[in-house]
C-alpha positions in Angstrom: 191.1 -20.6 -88.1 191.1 -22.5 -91.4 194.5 -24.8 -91.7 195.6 -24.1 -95.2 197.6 -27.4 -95.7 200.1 -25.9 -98.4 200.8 -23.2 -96.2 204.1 -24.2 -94.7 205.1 -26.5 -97.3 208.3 -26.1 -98.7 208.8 -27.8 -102.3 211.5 -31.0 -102.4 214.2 -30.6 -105.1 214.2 -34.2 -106.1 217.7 -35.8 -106.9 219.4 -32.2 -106.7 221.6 -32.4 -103.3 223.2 -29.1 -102.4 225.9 -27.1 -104.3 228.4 -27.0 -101.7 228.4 -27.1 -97.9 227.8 -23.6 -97.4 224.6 -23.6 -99.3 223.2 -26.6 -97.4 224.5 -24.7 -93.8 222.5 -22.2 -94.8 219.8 -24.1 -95.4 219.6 -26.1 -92.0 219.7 -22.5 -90.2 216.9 -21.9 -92.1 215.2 -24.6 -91.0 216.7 -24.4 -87.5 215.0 -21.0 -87.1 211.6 -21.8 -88.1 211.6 -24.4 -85.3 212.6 -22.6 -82.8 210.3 -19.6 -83.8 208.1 -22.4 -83.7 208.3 -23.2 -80.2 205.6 -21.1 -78.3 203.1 -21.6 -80.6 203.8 -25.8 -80.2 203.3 -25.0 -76.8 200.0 -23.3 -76.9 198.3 -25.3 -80.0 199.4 -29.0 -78.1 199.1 -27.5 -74.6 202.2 -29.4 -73.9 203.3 -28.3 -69.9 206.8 -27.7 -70.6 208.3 -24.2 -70.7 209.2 -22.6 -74.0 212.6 -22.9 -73.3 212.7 -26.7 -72.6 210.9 -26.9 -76.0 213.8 -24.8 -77.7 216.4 -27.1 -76.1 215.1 -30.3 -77.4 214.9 -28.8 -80.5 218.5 -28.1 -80.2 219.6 -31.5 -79.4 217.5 -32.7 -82.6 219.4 -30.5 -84.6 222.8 -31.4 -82.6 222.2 -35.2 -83.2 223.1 -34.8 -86.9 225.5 -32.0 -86.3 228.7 -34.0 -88.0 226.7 -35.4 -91.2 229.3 -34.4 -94.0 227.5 -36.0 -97.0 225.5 -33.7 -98.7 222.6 -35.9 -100.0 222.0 -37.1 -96.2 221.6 -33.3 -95.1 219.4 -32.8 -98.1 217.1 -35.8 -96.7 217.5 -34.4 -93.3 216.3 -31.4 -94.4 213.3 -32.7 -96.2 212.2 -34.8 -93.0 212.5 -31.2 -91.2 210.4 -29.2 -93.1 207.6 -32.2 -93.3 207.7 -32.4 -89.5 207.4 -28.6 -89.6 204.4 -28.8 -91.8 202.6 -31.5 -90.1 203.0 -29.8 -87.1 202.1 -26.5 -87.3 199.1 -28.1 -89.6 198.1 -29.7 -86.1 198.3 -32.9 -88.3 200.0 -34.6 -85.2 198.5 -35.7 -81.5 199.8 -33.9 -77.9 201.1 -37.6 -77.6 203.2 -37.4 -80.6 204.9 -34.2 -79.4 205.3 -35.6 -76.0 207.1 -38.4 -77.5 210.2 -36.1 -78.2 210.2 -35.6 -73.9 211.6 -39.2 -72.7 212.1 -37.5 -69.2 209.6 -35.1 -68.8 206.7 -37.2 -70.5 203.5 -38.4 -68.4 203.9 -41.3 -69.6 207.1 -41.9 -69.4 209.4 -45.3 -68.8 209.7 -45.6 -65.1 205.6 -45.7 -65.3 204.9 -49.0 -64.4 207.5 -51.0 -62.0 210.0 -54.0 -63.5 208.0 -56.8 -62.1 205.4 -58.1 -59.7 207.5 -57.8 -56.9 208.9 -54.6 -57.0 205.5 -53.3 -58.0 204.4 -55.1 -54.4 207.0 -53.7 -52.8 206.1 -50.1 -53.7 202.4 -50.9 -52.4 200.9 -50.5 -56.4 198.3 -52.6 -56.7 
């Protein structure tokens, strides 16, 4: 399959923030649902070996992080980093690493990887 880069692109209105909260609401659903439609195809295209729904979840608590932004030119930015991250993932622009990245607990590579210090690396019998 061909990827057509302009083929989830969504075109930025520059310097035009949302009407009114209700339009821009509507617009992060929008948004909201494409990721989460999203999900078990990000799992089959990175081969990431999570569940669909722990995908969906983080997704959630993406979209929950910003939940109580009230100015509308933030959400309109917000929105635009959405949709870019949209496209440059479903374009498989992006590396199973960068997706993992999202996955602090879950993650092979994640922080408790390599011990503190020598010690408690001896300790463990790593060599």
């Amino acid at each position: 399959m061909a990827v057509l880069p302009t083929q989830f692109a969504v075109t930025t209105k520059q310097l035009v923030v949302a009407a009114n909260s209700t339009e821009a609401k509507r617009r992060v659903l929008a948004v909201y649902r494409k990721w989460i439609r999203a999900a078990p195809e990000i799992q089959t295209m990175y081969s990431v070996p999570l569940t669909v729904s722990t995908i969906r979840t983080r997704i959630r608590q993406e979209f929950e992080r910003h939940r109580f932004v009230n100015k509308l030119s933030v959400v309109d930015v917000l929105l635009m980093k959405g949709n870019i991250d949209y496209q440059e993932t479903m374009n498989y622009w992006r590396q199973t690493t960068h997706i993992m990245s999202y996955f602090k607990g879950e993650n092979f590579r994640g922080d408790k990887r390599l011990p503190a210090d020598f010690m408690a690396g001896f300790l463990e019998g790593r060599n």
